[in-house]
Backbone as CSV, one residue per row, in Angstrom:
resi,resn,N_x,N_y,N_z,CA_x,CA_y,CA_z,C_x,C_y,C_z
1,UNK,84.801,-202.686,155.853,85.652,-201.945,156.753,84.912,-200.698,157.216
2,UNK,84.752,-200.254,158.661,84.229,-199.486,159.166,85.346,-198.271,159.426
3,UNK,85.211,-197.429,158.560,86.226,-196.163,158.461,86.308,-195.078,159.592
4,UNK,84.852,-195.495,160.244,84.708,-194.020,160.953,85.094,-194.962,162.885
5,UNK,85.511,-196.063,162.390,86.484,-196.322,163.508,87.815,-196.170,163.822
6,UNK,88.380,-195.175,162.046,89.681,-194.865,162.289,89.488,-193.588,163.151
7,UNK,90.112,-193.128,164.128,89.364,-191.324,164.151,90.813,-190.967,164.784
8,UNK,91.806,-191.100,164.621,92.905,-190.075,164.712,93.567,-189.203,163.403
9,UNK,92.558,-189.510,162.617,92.527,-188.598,161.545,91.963,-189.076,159.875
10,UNK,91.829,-188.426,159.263,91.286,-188.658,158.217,91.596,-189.747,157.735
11,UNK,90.829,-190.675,156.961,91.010,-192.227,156.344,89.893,-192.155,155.176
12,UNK,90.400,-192.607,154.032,89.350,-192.708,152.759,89.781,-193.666,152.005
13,UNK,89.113,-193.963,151.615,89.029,-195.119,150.141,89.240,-194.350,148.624
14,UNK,89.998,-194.574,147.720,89.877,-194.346,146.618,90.251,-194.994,145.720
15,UNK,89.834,-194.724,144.464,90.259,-195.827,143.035,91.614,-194.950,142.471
16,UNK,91.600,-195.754,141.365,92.816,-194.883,140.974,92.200,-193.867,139.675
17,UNK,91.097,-193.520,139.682,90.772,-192.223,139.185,90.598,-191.294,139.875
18,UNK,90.896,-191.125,141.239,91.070,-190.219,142.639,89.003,-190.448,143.241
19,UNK,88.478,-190.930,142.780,87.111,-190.908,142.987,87.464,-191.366,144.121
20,UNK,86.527,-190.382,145.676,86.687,-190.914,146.756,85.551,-191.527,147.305
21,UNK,85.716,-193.327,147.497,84.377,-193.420,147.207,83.860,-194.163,148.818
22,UNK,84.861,-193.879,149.712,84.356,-194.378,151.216,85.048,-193.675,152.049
23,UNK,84.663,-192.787,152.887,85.438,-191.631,154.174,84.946,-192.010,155.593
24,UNK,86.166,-191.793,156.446,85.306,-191.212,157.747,85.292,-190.038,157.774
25,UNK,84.462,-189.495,159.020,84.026,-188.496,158.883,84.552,-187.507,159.093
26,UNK,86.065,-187.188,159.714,87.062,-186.832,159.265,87.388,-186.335,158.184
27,UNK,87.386,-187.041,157.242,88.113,-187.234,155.614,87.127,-186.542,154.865
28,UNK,85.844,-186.776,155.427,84.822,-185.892,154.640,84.829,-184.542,154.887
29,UNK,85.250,-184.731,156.508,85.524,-182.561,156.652,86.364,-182.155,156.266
30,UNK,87.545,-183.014,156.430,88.790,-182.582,155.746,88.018,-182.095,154.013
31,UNK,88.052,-182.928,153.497,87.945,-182.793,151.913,86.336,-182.176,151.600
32,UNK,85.755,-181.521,152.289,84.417,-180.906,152.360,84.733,-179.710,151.330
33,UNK,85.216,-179.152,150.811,85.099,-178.765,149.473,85.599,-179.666,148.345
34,UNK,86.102,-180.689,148.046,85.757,-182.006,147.192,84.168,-182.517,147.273
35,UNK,83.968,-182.387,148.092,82.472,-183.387,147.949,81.574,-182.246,147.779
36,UNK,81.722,-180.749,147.990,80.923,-179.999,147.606,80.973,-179.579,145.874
37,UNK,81.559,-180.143,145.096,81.466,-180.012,143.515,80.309,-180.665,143.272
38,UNK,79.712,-179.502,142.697,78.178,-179.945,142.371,78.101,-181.061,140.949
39,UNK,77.370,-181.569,140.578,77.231,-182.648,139.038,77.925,-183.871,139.049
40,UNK,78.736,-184.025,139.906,79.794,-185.083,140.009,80.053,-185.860,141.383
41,UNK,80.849,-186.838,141.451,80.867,-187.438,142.508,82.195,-186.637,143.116
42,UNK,82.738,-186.813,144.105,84.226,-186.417,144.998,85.088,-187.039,144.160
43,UNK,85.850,-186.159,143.630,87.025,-186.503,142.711,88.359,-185.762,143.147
44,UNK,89.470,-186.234,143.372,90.327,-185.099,143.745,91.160,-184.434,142.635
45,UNK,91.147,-185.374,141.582,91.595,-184.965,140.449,90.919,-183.950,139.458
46,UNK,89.488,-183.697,139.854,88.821,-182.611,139.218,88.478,-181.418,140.582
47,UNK,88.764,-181.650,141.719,89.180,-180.369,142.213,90.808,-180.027,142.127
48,UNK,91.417,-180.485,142.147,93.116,-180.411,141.972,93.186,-178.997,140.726
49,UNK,92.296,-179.749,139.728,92.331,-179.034,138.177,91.272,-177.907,138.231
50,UNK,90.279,-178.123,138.599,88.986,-177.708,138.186,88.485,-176.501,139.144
51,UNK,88.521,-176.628,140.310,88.393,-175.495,141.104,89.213,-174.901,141.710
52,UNK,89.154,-173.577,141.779,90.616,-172.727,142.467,90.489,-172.787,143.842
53,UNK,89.732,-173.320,144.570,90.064,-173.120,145.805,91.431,-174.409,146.228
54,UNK,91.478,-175.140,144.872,92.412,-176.224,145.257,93.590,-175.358,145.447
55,UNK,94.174,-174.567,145.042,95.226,-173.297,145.171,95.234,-172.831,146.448
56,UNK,94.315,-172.671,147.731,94.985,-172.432,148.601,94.495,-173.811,149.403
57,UNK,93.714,-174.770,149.071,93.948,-175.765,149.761,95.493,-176.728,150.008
58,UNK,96.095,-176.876,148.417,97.031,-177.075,148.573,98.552,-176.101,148.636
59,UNK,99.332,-175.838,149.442,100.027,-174.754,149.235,101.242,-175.262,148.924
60,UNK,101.427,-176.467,148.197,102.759,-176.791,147.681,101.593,-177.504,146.039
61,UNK,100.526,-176.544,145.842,100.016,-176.978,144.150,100.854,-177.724,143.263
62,UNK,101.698,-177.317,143.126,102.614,-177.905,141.751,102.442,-179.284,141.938
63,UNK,103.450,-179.640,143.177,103.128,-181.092,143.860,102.175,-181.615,143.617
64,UNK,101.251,-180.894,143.802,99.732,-181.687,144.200,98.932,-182.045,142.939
65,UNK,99.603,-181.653,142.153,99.099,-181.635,140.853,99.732,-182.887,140.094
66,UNK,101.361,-182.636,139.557,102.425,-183.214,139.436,101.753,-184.712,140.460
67,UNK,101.488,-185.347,141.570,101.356,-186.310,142.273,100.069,-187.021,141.882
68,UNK,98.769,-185.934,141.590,97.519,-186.288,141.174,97.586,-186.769,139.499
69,UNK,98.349,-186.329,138.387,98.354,-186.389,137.257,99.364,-188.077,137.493
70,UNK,100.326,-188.521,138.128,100.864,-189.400,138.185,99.894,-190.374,138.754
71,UNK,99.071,-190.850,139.240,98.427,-191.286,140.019,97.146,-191.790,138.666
72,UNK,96.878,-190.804,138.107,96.076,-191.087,137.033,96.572,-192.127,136.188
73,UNK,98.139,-191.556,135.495,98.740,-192.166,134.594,99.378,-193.279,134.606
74,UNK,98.946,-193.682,136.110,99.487,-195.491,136.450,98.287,-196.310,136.490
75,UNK,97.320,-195.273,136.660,95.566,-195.804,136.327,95.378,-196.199,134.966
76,UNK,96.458,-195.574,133.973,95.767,-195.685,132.400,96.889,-196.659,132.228
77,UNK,97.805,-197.091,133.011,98.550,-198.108,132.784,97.849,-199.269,132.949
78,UNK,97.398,-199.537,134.251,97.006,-200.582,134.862,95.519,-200.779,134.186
79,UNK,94.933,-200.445,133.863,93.922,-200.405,133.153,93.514,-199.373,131.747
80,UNK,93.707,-199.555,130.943,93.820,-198.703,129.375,92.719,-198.873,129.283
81,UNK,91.787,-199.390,129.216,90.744,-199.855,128.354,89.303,-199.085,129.478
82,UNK,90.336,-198.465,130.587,88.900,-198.050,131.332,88.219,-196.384,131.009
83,UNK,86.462,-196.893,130.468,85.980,-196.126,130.077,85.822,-194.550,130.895
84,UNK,85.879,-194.803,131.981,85.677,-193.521,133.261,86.823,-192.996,133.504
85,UNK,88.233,-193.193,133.132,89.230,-192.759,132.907,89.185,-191.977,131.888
86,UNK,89.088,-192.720,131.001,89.484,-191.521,129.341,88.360,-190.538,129.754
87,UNK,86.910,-190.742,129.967,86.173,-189.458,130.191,86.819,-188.464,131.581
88,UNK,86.879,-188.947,132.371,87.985,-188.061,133.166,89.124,-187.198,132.454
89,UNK,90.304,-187.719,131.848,91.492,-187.366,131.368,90.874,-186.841,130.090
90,UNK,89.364,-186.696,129.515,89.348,-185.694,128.438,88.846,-184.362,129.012
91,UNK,87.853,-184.678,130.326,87.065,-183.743,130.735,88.625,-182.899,131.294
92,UNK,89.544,-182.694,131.724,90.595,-182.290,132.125,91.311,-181.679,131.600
93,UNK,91.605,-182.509,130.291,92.483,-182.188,129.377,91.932,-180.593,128.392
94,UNK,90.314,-180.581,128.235,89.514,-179.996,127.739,89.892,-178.494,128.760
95,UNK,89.227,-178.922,129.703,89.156,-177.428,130.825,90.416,-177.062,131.508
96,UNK,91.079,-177.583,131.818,92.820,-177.393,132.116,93.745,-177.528,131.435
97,UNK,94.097,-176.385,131.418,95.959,-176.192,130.335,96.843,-176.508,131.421
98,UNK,96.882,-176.914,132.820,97.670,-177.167,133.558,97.751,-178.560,133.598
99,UNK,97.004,-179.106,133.602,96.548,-180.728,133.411,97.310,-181.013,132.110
100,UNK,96.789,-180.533,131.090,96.958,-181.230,129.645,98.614,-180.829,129.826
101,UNK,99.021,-180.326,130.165,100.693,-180.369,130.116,101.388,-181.295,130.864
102,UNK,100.568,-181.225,132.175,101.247,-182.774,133.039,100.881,-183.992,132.652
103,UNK,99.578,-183.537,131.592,99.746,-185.366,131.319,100.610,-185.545,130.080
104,UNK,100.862,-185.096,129.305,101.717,-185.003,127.767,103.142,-185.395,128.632
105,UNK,103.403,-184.946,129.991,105.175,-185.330,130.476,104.810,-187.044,130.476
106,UNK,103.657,-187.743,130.552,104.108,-189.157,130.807,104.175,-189.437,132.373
107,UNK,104.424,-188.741,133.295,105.310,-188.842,134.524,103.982,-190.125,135.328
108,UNK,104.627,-191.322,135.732,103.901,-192.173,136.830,105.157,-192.517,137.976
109,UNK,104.516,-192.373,138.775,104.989,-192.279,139.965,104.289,-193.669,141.024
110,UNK,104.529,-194.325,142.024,103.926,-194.967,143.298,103.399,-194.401,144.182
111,UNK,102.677,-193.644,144.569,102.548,-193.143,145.541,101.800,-193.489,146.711
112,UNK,103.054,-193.930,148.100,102.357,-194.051,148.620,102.196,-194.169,149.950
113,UNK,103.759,-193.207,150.526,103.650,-192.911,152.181,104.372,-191.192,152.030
114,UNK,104.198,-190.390,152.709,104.972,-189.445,152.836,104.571,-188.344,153.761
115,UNK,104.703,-187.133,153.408,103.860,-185.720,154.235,103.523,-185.059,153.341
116,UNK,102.123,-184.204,153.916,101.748,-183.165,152.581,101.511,-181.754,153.521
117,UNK,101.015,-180.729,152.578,100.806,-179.430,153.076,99.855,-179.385,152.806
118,UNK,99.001,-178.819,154.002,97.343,-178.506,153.325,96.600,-177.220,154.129
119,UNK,96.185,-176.607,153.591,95.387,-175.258,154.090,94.178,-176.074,154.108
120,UNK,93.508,-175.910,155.159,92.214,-176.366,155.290,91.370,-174.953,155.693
121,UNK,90.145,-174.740,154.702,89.713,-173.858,154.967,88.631,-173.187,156.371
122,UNK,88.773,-174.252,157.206,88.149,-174.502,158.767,89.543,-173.789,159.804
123,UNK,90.701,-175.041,159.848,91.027,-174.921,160.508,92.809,-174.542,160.500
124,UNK,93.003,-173.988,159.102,94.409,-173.286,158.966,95.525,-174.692,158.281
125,UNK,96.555,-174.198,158.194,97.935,-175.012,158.036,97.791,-176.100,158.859
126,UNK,98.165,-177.111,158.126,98.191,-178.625,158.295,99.506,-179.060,157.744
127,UNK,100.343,-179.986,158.543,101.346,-180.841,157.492,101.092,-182.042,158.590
128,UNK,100.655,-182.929,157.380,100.578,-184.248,158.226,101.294,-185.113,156.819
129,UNK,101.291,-186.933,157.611,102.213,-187.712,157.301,100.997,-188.571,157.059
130,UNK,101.014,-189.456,155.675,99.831,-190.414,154.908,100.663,-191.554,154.801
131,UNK,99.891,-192.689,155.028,99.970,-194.038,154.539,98.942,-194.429,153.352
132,UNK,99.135,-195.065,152.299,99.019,-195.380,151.028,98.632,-196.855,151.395
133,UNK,97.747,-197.662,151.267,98.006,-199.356,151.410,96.622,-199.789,149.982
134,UNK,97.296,-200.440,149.686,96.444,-201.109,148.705,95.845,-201.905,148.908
135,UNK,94.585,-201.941,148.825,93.765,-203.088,149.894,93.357,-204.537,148.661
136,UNK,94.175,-205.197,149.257,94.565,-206.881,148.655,93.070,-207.384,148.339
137,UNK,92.039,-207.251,148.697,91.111,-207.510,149.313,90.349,-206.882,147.818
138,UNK,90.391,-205.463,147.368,89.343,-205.076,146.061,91.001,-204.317,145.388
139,UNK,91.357,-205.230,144.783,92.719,-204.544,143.559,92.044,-203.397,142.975
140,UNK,92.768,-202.146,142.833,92.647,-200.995,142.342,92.075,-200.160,143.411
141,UNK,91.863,-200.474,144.619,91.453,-199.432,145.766,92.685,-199.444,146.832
142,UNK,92.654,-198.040,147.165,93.586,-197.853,147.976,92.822,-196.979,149.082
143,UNK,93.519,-197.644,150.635,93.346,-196.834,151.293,94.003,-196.092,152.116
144,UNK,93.984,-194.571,152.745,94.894,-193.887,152.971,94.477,-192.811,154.205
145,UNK,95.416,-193.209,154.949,95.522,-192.430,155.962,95.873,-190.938,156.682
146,UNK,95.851,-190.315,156.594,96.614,-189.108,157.283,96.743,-188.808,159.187
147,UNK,97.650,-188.486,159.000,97.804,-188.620,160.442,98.659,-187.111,160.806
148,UNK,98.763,-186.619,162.333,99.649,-185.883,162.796,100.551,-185.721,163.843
149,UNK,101.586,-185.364,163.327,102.431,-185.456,164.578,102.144,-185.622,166.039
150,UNK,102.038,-186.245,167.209,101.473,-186.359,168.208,102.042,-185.137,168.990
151,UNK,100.992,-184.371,170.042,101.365,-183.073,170.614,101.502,-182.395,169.206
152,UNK,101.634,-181.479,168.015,101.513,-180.750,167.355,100.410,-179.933,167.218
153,UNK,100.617,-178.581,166.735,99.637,-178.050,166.402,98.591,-178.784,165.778
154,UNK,99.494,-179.250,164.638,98.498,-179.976,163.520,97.300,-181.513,164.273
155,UNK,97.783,-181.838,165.449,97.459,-182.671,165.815,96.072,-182.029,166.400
156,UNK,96.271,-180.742,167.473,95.132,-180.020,167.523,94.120,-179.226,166.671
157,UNK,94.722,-179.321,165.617,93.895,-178.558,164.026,93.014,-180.140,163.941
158,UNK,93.596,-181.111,163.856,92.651,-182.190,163.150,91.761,-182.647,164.579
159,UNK,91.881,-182.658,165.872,90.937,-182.008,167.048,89.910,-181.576,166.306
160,UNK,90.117,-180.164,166.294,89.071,-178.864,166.103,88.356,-179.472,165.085
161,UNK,88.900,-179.940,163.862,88.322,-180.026,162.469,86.760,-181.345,162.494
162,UNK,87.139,-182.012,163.617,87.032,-183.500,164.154,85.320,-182.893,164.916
163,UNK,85.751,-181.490,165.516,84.856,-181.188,166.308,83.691,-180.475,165.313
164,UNK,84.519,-179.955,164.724,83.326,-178.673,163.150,82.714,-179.927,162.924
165,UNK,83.391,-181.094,162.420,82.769,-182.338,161.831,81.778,-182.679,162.620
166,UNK,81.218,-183.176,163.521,80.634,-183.359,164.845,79.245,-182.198,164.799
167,UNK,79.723,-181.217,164.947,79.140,-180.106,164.845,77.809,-179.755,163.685
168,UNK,78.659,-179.864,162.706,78.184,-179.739,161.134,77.026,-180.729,160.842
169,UNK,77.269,-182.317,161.495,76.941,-183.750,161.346,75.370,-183.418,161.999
170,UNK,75.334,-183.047,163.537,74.254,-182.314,164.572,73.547,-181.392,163.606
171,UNK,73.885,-180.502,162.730,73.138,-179.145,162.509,72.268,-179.974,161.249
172,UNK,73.120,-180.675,160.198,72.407,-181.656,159.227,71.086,-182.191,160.094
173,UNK,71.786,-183.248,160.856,70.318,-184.047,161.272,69.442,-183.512,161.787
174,UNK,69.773,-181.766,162.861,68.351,-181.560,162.896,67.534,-180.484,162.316
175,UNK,68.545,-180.034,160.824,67.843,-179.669,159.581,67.119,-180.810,159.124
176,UNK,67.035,-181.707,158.881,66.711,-183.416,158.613,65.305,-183.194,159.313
177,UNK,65.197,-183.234,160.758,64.335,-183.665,161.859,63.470,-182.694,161.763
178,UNK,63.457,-181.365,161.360,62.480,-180.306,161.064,62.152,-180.314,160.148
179,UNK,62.762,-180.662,158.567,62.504,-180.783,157.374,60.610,-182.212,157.557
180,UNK,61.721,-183.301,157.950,60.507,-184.538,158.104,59.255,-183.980,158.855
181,UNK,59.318,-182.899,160.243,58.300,-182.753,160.833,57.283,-181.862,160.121
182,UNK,57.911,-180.948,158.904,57.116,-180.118,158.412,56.495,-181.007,157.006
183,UNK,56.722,-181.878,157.117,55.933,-183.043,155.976,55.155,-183.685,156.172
184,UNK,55.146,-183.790,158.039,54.284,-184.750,157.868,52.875,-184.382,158.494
């Protein structure tokens, strides 16, 4: 599946340890402080916990937390025995007292259409509306959409964000194209 043919807004792939492991390019600007956690792959469940900028990324946190800890705990359902889970849910449990309390509630949840709130640190307040689909195709991946109201602000925030993306993508490759010329 070619992701970066969704482009009315962010679209990603993930497992159910939040590891995001296919974006368009969208989804990557959107979540461009997720993929900037250095040592690790894009996890949303170890920025959720782990870095504070998840605090003003998300501005309904509790939620976002409460939704991410459920999401896990239908992961340790559906699969118990998976090794990259328990190291996740210890590495968590270890460095977050906010974590280790939401997971001790038990709470699993479905999640998997609704609206969220998001501060994006580019392009301001966001509330957009996600689709959840479980792709029949690799069991345990889900993929998920975000979208925005048509005519909305938010619709012109994910514009702009679309454009930084674009932007950002250009300045890489011809950091890239000067890097190679001074090598060779």
């Amino acid at each position: 599946m070619d992701l970066d043919a969704v482009t009315a807004g962010p679209a990603f792939v993930r497992n159910g340890r939040l590891d995001l492991l296919a974006a368009n390019q969208l989804a990557r600007a959107f979540y461009a402080e997720v993929y900037a956690q250095p040592h690790h792959g894009a996890n949303i469940a170890r920025f959720t916990f782990l870095d504070g900028r998840a605090h003003r990324f998300y501005p309904d946190w509790e939620q976002a937390a409460d939704v991410c800890v459920a999401i896990l705990r239908t992961q340790a359902g559906r699969d118990p025995h998976d090794k990259d889970l328990h190291d996740l849910v210890g590495e968590l449990s270890t460095r977050s007292d906010e974590f280790r309390r939401r997971w001790g509630a038990h709470d699993v949840r479905h999640h998997d259409t609704g609206a969220k709130n998001f501060h994006h640190h580019v392009v301001g307040d966001l509330t957009l509306a996600y689709e959840g689909l479980e792709m029949a195709a690799e069991p345990g991946l889900t993929l998920t959409i975000y979208t925005a109201e048509p005519g909305s602000p938010c619709e012109d925030a994910l514009r702009l964000l679309a454009s930084w993306a674009a932007s950002q993508e250009t300045d890489t490759e011809a950091r890239n194209t000067v890097a190679e010329g001074s090598t060779s």
